[in-house]
C-alpha positions as CSV (number, residue, x, y, z in Angstrom):
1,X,80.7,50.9,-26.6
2,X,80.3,54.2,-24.8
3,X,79.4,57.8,-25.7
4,X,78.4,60.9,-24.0
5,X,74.3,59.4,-23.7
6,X,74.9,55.9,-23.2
7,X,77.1,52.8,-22.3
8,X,76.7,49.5,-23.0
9,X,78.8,46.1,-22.6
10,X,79.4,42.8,-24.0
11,X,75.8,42.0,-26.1
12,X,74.8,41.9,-29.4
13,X,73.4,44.9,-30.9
14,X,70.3,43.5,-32.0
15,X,69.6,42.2,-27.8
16,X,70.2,46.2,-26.7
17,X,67.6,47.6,-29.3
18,X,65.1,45.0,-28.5
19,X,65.5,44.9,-25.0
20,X,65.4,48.8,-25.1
21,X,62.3,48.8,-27.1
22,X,60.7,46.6,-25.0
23,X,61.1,48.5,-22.3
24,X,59.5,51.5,-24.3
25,X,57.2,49.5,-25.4
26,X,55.5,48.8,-21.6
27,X,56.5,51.8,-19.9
28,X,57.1,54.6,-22.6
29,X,59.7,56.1,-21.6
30,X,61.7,58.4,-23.9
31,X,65.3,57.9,-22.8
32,X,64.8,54.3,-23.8
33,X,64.2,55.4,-27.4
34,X,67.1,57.4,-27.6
35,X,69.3,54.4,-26.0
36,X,67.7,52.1,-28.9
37,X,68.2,54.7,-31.2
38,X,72.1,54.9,-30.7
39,X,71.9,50.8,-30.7
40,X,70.7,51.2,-34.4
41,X,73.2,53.6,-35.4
42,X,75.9,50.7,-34.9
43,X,73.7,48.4,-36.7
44,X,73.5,50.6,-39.5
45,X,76.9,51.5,-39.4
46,X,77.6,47.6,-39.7
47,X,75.5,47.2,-42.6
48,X,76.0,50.0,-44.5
49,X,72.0,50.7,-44.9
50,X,68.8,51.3,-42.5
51,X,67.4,48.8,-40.4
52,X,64.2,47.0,-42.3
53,X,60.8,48.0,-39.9
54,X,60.4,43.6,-40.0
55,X,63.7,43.2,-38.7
56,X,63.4,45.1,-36.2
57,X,59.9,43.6,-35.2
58,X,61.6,40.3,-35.3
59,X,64.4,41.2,-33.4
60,X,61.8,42.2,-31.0
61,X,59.6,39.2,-30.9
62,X,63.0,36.5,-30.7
63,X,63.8,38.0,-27.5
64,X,60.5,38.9,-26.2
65,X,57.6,37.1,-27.8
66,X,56.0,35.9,-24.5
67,X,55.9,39.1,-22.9
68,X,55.0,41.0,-25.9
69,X,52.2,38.5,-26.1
70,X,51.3,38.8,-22.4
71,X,51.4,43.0,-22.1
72,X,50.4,44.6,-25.9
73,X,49.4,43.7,-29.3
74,X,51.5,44.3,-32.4
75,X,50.1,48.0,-33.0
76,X,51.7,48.6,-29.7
77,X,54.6,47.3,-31.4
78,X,54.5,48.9,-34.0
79,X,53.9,52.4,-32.8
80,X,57.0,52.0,-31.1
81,X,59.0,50.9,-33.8
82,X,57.2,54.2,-35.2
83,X,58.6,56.3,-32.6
84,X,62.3,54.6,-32.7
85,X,62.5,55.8,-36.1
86,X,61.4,58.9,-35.5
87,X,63.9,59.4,-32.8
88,X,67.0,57.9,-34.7
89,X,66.1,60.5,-38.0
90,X,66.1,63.4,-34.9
91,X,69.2,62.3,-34.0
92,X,71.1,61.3,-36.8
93,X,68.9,63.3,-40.0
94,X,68.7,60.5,-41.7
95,X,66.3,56.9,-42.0
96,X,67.8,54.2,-39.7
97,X,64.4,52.2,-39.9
98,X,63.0,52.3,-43.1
């Protein structure tokens, strides 16, 4: 895949949103949320509907339970689901995470 804001090779879509939020997750950095954010927009392209907040979370803790248990607690987590949502409706004008 590649567009004008981001480029990304051979991995599942559900690795690059969780690896992406994680790294918002410990460093907040905004250019990460709108790399994730792009990430869900094939996702829901896929499967013709948002993103459930739970998947995402789960996505999240398959790939990155230990560290997630090691550097933040789940409101962490969940804020920055929060704030991936709020970036893909910026985006795109519409719920990708419901």
């Amino acid at each position: 895949f590649q567009s004008d804001m981001l480029e990304i090779y051979a991995a599942l879509w559900e690795w690059q949103i969780a690896a992406k939020l994680h790294k918002y997750y410990r460093q907040f950095r905004d250019n990460d949320l709108l790399d994730a954010a792009y990430c869900v927009s094939e996702v829901v392209e896929k499967n013709g509907r948002p993103m459930k907040r739970d998947e995402v979370s789960a996505m999240f803790m398959t790939y990155f339970a230990d560290s997630a248990k090691s550097t933040g607690d789940q409101e962490t987590l969940n804020r920055s689901i929060q704030a991936l949502a709020e970036t893909y409706e910026g985006l795109f004008g519409k719920d990708g995470i419901i």
